[in-house]
MARSERO-974049 format. One record per residue (C-alpha): residue in one letter; x, y, z. Coordinates in Angstrom, 2 decimals. Example, Ala and Ser with C-alpha at 12.3 -4.5 7.8 and 13.67 -1.06 7.14 Angstrom:
2
VOMI; a; 12.30; -4.50; 7.80
VOMI; s; 13.67; -1.06; 7.14
***
This chain:
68
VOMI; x; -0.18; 6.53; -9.51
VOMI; x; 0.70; 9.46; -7.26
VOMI; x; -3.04; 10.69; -8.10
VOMI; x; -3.95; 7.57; -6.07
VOMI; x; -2.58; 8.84; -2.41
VOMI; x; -5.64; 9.77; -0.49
VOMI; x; -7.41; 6.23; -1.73
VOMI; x; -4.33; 4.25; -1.12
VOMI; x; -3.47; 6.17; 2.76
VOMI; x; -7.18; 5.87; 3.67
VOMI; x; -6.98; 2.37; 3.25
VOMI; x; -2.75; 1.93; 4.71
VOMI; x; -3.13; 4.08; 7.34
VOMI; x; -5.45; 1.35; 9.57
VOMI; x; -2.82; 0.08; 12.25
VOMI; x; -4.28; -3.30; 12.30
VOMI; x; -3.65; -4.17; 8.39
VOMI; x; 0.62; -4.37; 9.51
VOMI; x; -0.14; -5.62; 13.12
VOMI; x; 2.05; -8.56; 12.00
VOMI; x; 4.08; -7.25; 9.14
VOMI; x; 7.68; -7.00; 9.61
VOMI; x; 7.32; -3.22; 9.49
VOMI; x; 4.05; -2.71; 11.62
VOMI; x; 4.50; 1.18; 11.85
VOMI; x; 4.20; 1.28; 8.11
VOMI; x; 0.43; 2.74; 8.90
VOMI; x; 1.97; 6.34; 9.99
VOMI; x; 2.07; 8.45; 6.83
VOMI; x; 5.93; 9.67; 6.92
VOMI; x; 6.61; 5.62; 7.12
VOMI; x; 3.99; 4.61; 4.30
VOMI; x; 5.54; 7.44; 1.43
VOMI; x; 8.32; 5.72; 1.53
VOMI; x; 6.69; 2.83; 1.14
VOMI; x; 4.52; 4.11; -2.14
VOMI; x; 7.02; 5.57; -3.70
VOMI; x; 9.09; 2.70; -3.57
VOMI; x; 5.99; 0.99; -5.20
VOMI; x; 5.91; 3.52; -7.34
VOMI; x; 9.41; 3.35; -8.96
VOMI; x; 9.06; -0.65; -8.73
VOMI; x; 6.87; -0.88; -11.98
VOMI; x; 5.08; -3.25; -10.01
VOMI; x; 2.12; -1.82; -7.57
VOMI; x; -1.06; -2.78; -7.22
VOMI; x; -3.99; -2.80; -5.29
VOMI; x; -7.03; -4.56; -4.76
VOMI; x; -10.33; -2.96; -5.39
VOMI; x; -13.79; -4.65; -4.32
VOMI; x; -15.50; -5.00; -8.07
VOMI; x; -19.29; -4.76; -6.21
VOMI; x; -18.59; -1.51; -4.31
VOMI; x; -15.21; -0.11; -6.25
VOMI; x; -13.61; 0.77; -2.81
VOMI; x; -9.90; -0.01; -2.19
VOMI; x; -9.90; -2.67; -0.11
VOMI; x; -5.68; -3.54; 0.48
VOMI; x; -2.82; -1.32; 0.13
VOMI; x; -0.20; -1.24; -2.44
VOMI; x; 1.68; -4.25; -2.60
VOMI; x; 4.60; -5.46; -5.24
VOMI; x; 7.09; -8.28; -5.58
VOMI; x; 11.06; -7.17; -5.90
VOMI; x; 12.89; -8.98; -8.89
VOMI; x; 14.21; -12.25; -7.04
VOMI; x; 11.93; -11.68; -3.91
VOMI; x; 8.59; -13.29; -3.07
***
């Protein structure tokens, strides 16, 4: 949800979460909208929240029709 940006970015924007992810800048904000709204207009974002503490603990992730 776009209400979820300052959660999601404070989590994202760590440079050591896409050390080895094909797009490692994807912690720099102008790189990472693309990347949520993309997520957004997939259907298909989540995230992963830590049930004892409720903090975000992984970005926005989703799987493409016919990609995984």
């Amino acid at each position: 949800m776009p209400e979820d940006w300052d959660d999601l970015f404070a989590v994202a924007s760590d440079p050591l979460i896409w050390e080895q992810h094909p797009e490692s800048d994807r912690y720099k904000e102008d790189v990472f909208k693309i990347f949520f709204r993309e997520a957004l207009e997939s259907g298909g974002a989540f995230v992963i929240i830590e049930e004892s503490t409720n903090h975000w603990i992984h970005p926005v992730l989703w799987l493409r029709p016919g990609k995984i």
